[in-house]
Backbone as CSV, one residue per row, in Angstrom:
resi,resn,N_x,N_y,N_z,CA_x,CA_y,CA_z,C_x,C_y,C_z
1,UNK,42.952,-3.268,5.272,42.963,-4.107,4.067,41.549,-4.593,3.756
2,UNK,41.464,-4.093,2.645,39.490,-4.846,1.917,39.800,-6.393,1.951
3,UNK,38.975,-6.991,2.566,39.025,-8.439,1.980,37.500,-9.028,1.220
4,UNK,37.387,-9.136,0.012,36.391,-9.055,-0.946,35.520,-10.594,-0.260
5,UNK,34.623,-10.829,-0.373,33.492,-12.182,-0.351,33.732,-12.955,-1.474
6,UNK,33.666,-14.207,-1.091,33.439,-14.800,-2.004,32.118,-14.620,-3.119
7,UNK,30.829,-14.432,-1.974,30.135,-14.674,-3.041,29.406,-13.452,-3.095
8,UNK,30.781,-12.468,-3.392,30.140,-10.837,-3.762,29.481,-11.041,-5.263
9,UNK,29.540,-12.195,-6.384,28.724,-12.334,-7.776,27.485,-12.535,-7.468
10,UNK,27.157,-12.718,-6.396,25.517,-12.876,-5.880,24.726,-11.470,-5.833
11,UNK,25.540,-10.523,-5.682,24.986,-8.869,-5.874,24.234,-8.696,-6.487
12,UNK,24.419,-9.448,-8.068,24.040,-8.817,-9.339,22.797,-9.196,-9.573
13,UNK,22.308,-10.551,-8.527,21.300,-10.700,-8.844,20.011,-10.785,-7.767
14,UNK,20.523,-9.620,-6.965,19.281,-9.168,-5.594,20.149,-7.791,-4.764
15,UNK,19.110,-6.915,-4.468,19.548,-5.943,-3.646,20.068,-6.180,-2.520
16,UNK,19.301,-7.242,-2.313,19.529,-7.322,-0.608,21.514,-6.964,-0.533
17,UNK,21.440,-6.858,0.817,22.878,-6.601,1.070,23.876,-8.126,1.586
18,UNK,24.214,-8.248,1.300,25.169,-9.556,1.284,26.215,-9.165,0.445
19,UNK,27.380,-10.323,0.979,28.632,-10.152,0.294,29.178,-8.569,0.293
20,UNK,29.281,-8.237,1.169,29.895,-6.634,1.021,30.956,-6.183,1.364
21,UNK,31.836,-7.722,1.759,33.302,-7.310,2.110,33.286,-6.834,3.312
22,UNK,34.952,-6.656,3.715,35.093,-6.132,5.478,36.573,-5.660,5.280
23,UNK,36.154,-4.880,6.270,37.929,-4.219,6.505,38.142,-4.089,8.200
24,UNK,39.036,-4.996,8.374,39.004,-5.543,9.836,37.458,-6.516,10.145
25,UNK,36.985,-5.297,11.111,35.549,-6.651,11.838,35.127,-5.154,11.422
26,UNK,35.086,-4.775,10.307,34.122,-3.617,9.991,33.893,-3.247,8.578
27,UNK,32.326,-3.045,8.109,31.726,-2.759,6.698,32.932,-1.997,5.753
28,UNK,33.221,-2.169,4.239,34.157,-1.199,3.512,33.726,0.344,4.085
29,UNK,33.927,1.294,3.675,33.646,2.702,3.835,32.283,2.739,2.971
30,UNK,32.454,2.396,1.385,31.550,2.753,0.561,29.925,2.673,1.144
31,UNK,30.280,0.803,1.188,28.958,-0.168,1.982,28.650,0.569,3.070
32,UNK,28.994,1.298,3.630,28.565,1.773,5.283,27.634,2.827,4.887
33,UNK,28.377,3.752,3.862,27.711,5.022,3.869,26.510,4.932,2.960
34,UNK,26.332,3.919,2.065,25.159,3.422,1.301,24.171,3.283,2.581
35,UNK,24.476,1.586,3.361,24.006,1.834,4.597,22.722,2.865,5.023
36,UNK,23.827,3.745,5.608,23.370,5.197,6.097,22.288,5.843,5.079
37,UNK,22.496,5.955,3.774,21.546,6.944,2.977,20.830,6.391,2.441
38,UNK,20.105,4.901,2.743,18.960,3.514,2.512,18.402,4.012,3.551
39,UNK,19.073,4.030,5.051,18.347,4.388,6.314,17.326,5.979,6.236
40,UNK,18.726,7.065,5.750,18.021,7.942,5.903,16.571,8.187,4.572
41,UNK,16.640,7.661,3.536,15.923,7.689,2.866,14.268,6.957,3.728
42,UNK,14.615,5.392,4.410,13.420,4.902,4.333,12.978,5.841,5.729
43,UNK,13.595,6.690,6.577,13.131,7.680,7.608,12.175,8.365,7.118
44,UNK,12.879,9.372,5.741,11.868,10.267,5.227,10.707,9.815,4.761
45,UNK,10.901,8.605,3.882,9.748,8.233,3.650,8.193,8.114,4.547
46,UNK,8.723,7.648,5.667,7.709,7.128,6.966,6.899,8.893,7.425
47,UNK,7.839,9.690,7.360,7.391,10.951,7.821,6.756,12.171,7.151
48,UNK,7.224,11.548,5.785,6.742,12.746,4.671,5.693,12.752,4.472
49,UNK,4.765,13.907,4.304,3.164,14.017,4.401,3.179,13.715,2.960
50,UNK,1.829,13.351,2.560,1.210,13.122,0.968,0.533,14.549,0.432
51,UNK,1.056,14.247,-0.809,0.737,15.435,-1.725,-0.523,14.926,-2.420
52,UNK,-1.880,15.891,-1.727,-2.952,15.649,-2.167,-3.276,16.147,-3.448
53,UNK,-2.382,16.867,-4.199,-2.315,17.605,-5.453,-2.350,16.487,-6.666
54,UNK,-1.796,15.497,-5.860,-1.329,14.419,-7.313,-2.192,13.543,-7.332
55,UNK,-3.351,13.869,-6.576,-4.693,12.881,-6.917,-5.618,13.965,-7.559
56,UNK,-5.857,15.069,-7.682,-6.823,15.844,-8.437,-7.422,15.188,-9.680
57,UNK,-7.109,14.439,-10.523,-7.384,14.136,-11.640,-8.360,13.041,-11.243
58,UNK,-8.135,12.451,-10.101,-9.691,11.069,-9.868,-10.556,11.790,-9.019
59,UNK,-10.315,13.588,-9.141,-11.762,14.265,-7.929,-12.092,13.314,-6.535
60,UNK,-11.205,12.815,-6.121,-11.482,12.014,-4.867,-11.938,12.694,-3.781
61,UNK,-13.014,12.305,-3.036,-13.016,12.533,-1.414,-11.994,12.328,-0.555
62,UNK,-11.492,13.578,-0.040,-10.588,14.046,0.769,-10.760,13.403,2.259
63,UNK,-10.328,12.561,2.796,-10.587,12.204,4.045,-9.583,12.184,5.192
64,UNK,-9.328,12.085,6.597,-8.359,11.774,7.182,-8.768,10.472,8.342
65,UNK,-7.627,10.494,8.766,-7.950,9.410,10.053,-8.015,9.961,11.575
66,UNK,-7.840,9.296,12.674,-8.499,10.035,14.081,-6.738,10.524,14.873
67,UNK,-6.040,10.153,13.648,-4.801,10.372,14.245,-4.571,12.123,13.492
68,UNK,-4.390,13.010,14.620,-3.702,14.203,14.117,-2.831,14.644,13.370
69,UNK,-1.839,14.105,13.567,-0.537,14.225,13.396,0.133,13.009,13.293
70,UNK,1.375,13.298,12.379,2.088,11.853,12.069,2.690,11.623,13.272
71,UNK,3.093,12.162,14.079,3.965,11.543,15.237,2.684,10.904,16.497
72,UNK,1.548,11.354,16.078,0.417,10.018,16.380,0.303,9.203,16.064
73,UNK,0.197,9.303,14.675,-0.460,8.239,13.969,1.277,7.105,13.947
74,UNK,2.278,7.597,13.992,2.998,6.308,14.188,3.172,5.654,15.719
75,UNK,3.014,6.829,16.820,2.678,5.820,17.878,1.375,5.150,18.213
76,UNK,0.233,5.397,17.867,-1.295,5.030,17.678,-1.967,4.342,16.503
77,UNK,-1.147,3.058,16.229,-1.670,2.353,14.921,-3.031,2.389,15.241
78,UNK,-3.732,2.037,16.073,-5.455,1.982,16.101,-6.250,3.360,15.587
79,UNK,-5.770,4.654,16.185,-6.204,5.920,15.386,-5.935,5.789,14.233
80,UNK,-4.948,4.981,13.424,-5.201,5.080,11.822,-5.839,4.502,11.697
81,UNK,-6.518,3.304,12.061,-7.879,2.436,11.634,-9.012,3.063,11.652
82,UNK,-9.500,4.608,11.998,-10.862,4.549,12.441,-10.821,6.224,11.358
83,UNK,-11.965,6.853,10.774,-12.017,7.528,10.057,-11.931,9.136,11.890
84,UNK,-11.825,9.774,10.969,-12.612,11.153,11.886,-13.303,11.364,11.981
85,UNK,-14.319,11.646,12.598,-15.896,12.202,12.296,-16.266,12.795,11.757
86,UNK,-15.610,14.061,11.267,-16.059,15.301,10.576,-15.645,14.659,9.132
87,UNK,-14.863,13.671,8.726,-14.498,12.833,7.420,-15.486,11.581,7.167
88,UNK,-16.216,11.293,8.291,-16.812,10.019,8.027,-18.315,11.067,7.358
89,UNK,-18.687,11.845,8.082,-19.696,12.948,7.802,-19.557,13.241,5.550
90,UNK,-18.126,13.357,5.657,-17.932,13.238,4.098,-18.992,12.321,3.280
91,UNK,-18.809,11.312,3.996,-19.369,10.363,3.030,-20.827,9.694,2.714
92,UNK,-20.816,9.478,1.344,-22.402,9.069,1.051,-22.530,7.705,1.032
93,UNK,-23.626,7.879,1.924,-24.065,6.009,2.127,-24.932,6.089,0.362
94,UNK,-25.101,4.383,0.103,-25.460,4.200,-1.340,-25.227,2.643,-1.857
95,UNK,-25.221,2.345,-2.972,-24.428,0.708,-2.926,-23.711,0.827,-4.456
96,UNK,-22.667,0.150,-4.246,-22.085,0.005,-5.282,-20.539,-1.004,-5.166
97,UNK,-20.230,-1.731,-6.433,-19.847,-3.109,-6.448,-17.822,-2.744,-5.450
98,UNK,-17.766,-1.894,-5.627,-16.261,-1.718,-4.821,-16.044,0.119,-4.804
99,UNK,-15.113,0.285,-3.418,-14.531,1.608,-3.281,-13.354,1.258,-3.272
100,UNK,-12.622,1.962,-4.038,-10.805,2.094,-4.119,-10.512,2.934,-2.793
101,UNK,-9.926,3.023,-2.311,-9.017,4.066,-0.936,-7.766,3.807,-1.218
102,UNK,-7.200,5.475,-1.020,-5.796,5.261,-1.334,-5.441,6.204,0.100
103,UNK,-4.354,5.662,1.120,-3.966,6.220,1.834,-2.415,6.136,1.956
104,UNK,-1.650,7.117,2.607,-0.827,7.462,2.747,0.571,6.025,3.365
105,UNK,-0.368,5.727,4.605,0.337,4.551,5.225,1.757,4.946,5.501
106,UNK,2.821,4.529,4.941,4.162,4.499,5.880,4.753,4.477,4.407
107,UNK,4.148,5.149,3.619,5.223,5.738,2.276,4.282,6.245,1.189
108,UNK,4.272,7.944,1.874,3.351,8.598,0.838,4.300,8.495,-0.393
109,UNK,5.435,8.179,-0.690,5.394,8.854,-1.848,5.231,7.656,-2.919
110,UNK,5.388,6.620,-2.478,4.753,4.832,-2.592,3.632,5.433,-3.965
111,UNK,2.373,5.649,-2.934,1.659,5.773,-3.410,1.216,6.942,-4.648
112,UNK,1.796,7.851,-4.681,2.178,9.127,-5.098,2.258,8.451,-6.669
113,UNK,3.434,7.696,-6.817,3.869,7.476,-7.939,3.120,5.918,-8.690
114,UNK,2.789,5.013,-7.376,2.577,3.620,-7.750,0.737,3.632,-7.720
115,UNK,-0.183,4.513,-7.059,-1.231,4.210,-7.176,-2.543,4.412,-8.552
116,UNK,-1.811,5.607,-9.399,-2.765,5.963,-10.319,-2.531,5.251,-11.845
117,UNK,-1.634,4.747,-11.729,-1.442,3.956,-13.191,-1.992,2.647,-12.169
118,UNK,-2.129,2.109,-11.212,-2.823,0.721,-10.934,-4.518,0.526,-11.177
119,UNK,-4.923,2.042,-10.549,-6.062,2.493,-10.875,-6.618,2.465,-12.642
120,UNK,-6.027,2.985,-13.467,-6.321,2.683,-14.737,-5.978,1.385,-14.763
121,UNK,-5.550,0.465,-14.765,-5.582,-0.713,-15.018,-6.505,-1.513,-14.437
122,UNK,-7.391,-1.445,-13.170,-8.466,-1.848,-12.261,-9.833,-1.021,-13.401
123,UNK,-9.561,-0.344,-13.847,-10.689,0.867,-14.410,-11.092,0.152,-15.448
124,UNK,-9.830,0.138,-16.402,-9.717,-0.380,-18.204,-10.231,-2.262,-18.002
125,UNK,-9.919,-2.922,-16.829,-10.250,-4.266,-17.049,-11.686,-4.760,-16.182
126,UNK,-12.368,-3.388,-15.536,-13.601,-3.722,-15.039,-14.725,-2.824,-15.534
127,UNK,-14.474,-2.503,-16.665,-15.492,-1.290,-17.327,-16.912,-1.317,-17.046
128,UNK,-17.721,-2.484,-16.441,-18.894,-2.595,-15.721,-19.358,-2.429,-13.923
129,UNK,-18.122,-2.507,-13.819,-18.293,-2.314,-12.618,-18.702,-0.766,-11.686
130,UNK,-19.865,-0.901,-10.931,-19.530,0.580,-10.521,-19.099,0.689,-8.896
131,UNK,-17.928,1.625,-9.417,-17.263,1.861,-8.276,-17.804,3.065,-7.561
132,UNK,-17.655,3.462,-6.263,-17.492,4.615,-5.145,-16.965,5.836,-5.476
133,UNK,-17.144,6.775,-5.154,-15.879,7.525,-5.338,-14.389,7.558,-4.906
134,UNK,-12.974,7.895,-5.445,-12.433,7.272,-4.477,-12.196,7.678,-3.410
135,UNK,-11.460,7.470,-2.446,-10.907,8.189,-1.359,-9.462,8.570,-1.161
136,UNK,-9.217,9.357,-0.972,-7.961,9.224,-0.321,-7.918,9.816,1.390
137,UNK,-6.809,9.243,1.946,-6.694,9.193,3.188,-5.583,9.522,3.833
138,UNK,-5.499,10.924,4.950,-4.424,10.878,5.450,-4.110,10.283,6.649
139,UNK,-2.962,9.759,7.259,-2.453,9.005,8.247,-3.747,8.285,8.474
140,UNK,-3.608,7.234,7.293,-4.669,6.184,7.082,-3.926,4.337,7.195
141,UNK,-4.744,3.242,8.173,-4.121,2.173,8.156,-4.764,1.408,7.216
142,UNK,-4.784,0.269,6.935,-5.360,-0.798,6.255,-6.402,-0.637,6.835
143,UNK,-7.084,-0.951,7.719,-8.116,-1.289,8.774,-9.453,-0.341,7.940
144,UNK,-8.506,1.228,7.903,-10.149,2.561,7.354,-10.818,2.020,6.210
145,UNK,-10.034,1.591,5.521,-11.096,1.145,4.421,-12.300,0.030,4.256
146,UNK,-12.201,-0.559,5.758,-13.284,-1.051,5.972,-14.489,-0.504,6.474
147,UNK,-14.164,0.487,7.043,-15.022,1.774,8.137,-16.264,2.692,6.582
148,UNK,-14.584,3.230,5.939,-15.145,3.669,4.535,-16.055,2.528,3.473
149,UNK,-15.894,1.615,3.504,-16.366,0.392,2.717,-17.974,0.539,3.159
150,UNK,-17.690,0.287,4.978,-19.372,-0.091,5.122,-20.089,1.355,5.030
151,UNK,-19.576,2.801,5.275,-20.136,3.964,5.232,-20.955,3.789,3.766
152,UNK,-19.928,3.949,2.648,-20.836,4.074,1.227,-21.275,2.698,0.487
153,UNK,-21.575,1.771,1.567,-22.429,0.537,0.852,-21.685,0.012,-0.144
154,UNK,-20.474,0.039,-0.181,-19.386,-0.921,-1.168,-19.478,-2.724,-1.031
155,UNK,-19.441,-2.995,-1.360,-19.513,-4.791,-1.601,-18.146,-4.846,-1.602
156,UNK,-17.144,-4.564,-1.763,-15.518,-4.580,-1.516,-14.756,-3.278,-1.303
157,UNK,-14.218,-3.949,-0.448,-13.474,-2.478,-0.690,-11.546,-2.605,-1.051
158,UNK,-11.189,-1.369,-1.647,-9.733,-1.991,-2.256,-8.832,-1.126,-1.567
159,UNK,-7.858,-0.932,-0.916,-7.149,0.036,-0.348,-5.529,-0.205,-0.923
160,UNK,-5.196,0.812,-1.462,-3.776,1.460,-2.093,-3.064,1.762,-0.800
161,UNK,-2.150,1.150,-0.439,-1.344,1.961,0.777,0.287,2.022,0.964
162,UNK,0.921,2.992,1.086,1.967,2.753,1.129,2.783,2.058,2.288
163,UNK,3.600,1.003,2.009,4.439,-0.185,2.948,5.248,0.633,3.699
164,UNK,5.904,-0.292,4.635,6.663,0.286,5.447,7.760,0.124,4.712
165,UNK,8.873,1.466,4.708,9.664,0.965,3.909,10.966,0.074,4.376
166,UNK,12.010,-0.634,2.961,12.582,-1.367,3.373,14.113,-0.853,3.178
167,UNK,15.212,-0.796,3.658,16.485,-0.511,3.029,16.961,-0.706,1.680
168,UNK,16.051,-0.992,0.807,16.340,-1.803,-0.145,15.003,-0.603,-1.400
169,UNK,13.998,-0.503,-0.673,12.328,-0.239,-1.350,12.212,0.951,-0.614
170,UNK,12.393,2.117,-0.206,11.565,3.099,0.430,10.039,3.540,0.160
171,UNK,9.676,3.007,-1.199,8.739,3.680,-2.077,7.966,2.888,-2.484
172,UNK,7.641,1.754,-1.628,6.415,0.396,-2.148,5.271,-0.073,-1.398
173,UNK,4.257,0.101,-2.629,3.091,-0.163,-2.251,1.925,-1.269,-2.116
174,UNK,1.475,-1.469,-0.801,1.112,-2.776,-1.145,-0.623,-2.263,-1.519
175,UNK,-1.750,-3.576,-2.095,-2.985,-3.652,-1.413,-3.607,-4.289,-1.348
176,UNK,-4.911,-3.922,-0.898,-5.402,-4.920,0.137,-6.877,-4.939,-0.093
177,UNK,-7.492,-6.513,-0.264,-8.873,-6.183,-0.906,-9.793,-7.301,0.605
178,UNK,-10.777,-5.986,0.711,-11.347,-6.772,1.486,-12.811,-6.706,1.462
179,UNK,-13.406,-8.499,1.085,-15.413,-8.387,0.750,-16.259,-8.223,1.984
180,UNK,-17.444,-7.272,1.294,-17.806,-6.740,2.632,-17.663,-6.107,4.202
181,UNK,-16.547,-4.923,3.581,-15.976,-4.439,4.644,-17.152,-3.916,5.491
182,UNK,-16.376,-3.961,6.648,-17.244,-3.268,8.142,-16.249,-3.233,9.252
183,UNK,-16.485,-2.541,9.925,-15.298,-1.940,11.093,-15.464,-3.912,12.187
184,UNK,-14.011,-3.996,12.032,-13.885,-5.052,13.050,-12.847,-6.419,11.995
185,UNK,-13.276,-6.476,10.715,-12.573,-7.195,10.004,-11.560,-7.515,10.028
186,UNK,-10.826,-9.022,10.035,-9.650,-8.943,10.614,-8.589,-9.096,9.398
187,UNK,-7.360,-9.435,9.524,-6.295,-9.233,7.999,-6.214,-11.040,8.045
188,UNK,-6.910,-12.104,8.383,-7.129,-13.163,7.873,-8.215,-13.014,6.584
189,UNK,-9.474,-11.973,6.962,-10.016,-12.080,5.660,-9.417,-10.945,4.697
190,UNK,-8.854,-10.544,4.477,-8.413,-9.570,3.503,-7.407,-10.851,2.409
191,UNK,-7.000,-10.112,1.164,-6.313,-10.535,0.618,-4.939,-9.534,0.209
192,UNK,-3.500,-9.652,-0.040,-2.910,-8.820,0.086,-1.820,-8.498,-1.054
193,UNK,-1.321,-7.820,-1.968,-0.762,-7.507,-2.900,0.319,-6.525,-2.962
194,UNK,1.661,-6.706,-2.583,2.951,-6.209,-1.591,3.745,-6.082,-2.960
195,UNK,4.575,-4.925,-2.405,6.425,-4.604,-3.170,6.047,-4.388,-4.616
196,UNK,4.973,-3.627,-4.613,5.053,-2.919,-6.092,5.556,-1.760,-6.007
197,UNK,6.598,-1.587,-6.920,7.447,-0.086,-7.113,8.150,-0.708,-8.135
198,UNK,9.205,0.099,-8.495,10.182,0.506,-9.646,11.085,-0.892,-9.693
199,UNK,11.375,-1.411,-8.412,12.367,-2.350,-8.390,11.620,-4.010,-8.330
200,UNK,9.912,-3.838,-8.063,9.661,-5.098,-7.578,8.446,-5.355,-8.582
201,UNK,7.433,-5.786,-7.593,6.312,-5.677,-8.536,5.769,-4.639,-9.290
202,UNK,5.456,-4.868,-10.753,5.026,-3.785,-11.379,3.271,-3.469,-11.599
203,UNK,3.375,-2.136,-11.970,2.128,-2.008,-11.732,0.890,-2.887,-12.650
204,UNK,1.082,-2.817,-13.748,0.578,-3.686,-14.546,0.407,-4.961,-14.227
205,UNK,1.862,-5.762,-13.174,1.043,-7.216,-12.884,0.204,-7.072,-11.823
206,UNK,0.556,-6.067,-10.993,-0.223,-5.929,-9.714,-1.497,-5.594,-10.213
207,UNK,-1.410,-4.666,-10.991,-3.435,-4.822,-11.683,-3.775,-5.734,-11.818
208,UNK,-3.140,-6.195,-13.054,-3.904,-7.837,-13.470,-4.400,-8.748,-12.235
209,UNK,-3.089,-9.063,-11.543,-3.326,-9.708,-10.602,-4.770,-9.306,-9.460
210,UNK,-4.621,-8.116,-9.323,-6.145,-6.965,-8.069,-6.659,-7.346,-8.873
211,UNK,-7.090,-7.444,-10.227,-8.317,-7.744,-11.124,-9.046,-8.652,-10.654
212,UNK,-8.090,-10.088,-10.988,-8.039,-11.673,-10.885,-8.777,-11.354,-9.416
213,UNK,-7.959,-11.391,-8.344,-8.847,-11.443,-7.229,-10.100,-10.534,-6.961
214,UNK,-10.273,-9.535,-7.134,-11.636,-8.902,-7.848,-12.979,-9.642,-7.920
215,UNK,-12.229,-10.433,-8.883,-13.521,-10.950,-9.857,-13.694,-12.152,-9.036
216,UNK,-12.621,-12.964,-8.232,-12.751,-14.332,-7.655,-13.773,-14.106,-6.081
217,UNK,-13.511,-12.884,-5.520,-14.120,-12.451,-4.694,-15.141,-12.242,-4.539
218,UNK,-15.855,-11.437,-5.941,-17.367,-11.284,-6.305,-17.926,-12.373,-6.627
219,UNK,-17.336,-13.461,-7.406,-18.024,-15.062,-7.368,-18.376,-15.420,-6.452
220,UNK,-17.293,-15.789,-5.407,-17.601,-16.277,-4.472,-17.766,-15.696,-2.600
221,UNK,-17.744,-14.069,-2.888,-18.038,-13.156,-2.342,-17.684,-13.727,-0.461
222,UNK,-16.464,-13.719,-0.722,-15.395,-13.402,0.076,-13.966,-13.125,-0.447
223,UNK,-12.942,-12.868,0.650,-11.754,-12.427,0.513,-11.020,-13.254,1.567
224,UNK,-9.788,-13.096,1.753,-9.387,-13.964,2.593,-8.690,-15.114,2.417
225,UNK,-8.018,-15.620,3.664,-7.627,-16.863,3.148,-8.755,-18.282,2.840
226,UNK,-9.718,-18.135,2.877,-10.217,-19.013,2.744,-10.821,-18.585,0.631
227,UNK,-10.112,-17.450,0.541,-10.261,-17.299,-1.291,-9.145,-18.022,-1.674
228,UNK,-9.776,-18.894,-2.428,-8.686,-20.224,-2.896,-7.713,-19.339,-4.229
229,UNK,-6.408,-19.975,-3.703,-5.014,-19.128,-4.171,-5.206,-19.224,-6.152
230,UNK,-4.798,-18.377,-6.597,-5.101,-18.106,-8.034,-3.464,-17.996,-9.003
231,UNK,-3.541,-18.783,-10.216,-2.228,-18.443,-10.618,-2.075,-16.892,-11.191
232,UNK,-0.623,-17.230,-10.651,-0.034,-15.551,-11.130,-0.425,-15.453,-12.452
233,UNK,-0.594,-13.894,-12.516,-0.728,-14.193,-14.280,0.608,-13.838,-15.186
């Protein structure tokens, strides 16, 4: 026998899973097997390599991290922090006001879909600024884009990465801006910009918003929590 929740009208207004009813001391059938294909979805996500095809249009530098293989790079979070050698060799030292990095992280396809319309919006609202070339990165953590930051003399650096996914989000991207990157930086000074995809944050506020801190960063040329909090826009 289904016995419905009371407050199954709470559905309508959040994914999360609540109110889903029971039959005995066990999930309906439907709810279970949803369940199951949230799970198997946010699996694939974590494992699926990135399609370097769908960045051609920003001519990016091709880079990877010191992790081989994905079944490294998810037991060896520190090999995603550090570039490869023969990738760090890629790059041109030089100076210029920020490098974008877009890496793979724990949902290529996150980024796939959520990073290049954020990019035009960082592009169209900083038309003076000169940026790096960008990067992209495979089995890349938050951490490389500081490695990459101090290689080509960036004054910030911005990293696109895909989140871990959630039962709810398989496909969301957070990022992460950090002034004066250099290998060692910790995620107190970074600043951080989470759950943009289809269902959460959109790309457009998440620009605006990367803008806003952008520009608050270069004023006062840090990042971090000690960059005093800014209203949403």
């Amino acid at each position: 026998m289904l016995i419905k929740d009371p407050w199954a009208q709470l559905r309508d207004f959040t994914k999360a899973r609540i109110a889903l009813g029971r039959v005995g001391h066990s999930l309906p059938t439907p709810e279970w097997l949803d369940f199951q294909l949230a799970h198997a979805k946010a699996r694939d996500a974590v494992h699926r390599p990135i399609d370097l095809r769908r960045f051609d249009s920003l001519n990016p530098v091709l880079l990877r991290s010191r992790a081989p293989d994905r079944t490294t790079y998810l037991r060896r979070p520190d090999l995603g922090r550090r570039l490869a050698p023969d990738s760090a060799e890629l790059l041109m030292p030089g100076k210029s006001d920020a490098v974008i990095v877009i890496a793979d992280g724990l949902s290529a396809a996150a980024v796939e879909r959520e990073a290049f319309p954020l990019i035009q919006v960082i592009r169209s609202q900083l038309p003076r600024w000169d940026f790096a070339p960008i990067c992209v990165v495979q089995q890349g953590r938050v951490a490389i884009a500081d490695e990459i930051g101090e290689i080509v003399g960036a004054r910030m650096s911005v990293i696109l990465i895909g989140e871990r996914p959630g039962l709810s989000s398989p496909e969301s991207m957070g990022v992460y801006l950090t002034w004066a990157p250099r290998i060692g930086r910790t995620d107190a000074e970074r600043n951080c910009i989470s759950n943009i995809h289809g269902g959460g944050l959109s790309t457009d506020v998440a620009g605006q918003r990367t803008v806003q801190l952008m520009q608050a960063a270069r004023e006062r040329k840090l990042t971090g929590v000690a960059l005093p909090l800014l209203a949403a826009p």
